[in-house]
C-alpha positions in Angstrom: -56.4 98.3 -6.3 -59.2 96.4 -4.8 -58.7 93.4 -7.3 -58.5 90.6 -4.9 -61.6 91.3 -2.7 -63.7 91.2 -6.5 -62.2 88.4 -8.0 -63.1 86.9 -4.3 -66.7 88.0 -4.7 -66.6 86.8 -8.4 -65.8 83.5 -7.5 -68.6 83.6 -4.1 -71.4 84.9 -6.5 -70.6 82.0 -9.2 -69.7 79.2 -6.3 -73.4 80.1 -4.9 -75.0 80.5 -8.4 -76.4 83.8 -7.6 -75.9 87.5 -9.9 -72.8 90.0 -9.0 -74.1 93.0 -7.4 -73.9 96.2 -8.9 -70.5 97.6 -7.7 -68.8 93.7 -8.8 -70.3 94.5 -12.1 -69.2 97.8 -12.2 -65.9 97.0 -11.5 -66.0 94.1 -14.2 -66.9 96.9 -17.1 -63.5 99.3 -15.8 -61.1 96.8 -14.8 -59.5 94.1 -18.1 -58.0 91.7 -14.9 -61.1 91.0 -13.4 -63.3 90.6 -16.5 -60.9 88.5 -17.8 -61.1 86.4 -14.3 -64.9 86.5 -14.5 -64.9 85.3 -17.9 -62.5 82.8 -17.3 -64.7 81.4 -14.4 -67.6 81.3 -16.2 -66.0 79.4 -18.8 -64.7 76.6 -16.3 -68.0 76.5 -14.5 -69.5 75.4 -18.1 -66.5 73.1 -18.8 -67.2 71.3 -15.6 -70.8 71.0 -16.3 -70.4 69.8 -19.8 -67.7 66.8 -18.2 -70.0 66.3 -15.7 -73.0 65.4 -18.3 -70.9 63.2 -20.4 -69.5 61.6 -18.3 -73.2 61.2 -16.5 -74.3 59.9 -19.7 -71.5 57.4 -20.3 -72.3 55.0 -17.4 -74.8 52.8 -16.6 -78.2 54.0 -14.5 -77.2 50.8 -12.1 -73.5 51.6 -11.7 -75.1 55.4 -10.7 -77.6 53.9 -8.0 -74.9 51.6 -6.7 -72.2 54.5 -6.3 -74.6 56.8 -4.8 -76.0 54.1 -2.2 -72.6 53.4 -1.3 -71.9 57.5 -0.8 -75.1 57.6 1.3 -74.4 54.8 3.9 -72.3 55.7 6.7 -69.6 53.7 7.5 -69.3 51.5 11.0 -67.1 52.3 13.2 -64.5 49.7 13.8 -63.9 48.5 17.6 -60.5 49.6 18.9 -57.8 46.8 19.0 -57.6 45.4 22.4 -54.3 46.2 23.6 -51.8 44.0 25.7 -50.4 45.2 28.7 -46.5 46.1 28.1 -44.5 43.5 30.0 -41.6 45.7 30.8 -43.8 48.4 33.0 -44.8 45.7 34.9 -41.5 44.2 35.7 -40.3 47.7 36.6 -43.1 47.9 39.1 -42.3 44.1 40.4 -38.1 45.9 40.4 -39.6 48.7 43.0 -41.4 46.7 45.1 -38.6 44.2 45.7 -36.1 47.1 46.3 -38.5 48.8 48.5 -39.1 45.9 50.5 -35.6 44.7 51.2 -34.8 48.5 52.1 -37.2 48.4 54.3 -35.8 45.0 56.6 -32.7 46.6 56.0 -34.1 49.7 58.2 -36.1 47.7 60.7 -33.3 45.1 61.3 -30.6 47.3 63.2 -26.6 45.8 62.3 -25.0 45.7 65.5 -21.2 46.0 65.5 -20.6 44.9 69.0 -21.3 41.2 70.0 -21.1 39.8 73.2 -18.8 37.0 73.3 -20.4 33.4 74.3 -18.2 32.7 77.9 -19.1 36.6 78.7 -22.5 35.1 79.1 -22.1 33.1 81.8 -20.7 35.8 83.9 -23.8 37.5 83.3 -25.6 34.7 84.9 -27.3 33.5 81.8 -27.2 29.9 81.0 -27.3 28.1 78.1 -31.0 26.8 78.1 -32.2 30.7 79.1 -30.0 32.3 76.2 -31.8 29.9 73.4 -35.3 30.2 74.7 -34.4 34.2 74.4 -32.7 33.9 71.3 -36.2 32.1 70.3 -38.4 34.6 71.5 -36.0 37.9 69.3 -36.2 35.4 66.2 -39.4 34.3 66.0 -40.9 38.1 65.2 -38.1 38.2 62.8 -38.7 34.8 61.0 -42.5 35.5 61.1 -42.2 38.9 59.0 -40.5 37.2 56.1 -42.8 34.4 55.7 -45.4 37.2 55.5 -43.1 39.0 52.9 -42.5 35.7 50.4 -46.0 35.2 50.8 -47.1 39.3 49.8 -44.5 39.0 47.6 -45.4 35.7 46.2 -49.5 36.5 45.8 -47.9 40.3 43.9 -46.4 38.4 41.5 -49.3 36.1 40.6 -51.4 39.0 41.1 -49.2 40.7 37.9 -48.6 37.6 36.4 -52.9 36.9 36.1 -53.2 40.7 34.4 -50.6 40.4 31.7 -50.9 38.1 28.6 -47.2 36.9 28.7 -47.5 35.0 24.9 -44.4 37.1 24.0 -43.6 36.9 20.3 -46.9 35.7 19.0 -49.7 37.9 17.1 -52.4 38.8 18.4 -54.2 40.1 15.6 
């Protein structure tokens, strides 16, 4: 009934070279399954020690030293492969930015529907040298913010450009 939890023990006292205890050996004089087991692991452990010595014998005392040298040494680790920056994440990113920064003029810079005609100006008293200097003065803030944007986004993309190895198509190994 308890076959399994023997033949276990069997195999543990022959695996650690050591003697069955009483009850294993016990068991082993009633039951034909597990003597046959323990007889049949006592003749492999011999079979494999008799393999073992010949082929021991067979080679060379050198070829020995050498294979067990080589077992002994531990190998070295080999360095990790440096790895290249994907190009599409970056471009992605670059995508974003763009998108988020034209949205953003796009909210700043209010569309106005409603224009004041030009001859509607001088009833207004405004005269022509007075309505560029003030068309000067709203454009100027405007003009200034996008040379400020081509140049952020301009030192970005040479910011990106300087972290990525762009050699597309050619090993690297």
């Amino acid at each position: 009934m308890f076959c399994s939890i023997y033949k276990w023990q069997i195999s543990r006292a022959l695996d650690s070279r050591k003697s069955l205890s009483g009850s294993v050996a016990h068991h082993i004089r009633r039951c034909p399954s597990c003597r046959e087991f323990a007889q049949f692991s006592e003749s492999l452990e011999n079979k494999c020690t008799e393999d073992m010595s010949a082929l021991l014998n067979g080679y060379n005392g050198r070829l020995n030293a050498k294979a067990i040298s080589a077992l002994d040494k531990h190998p070295e680790p080999k360095p990790a492969p440096k790895r290249r920056p994907a190009l599409i994440p970056v471009l992605a990113t670059a995508a974003v930015l763009l998108v988020v920064s034209i949205s953003i003029l796009w909210i700043i810079i209010p569309s106005s529907n409603k224009v004041t005609p030009l001859n509607q100006l001088s009833e207004l008293g405004i005269t022509k040298t007075s309505f560029e200097n003030m068309l000067g003065k709203v454009g100027s803030p405007f003009e200034e913010e996008f040379v400020e944007l081509k140049q952020t986004m301009k030192s970005t993309a040479n910011f990106l450009i300087s972290r990525i190895d762009v050699r597309i198509g050619e090993d690297t190994d």
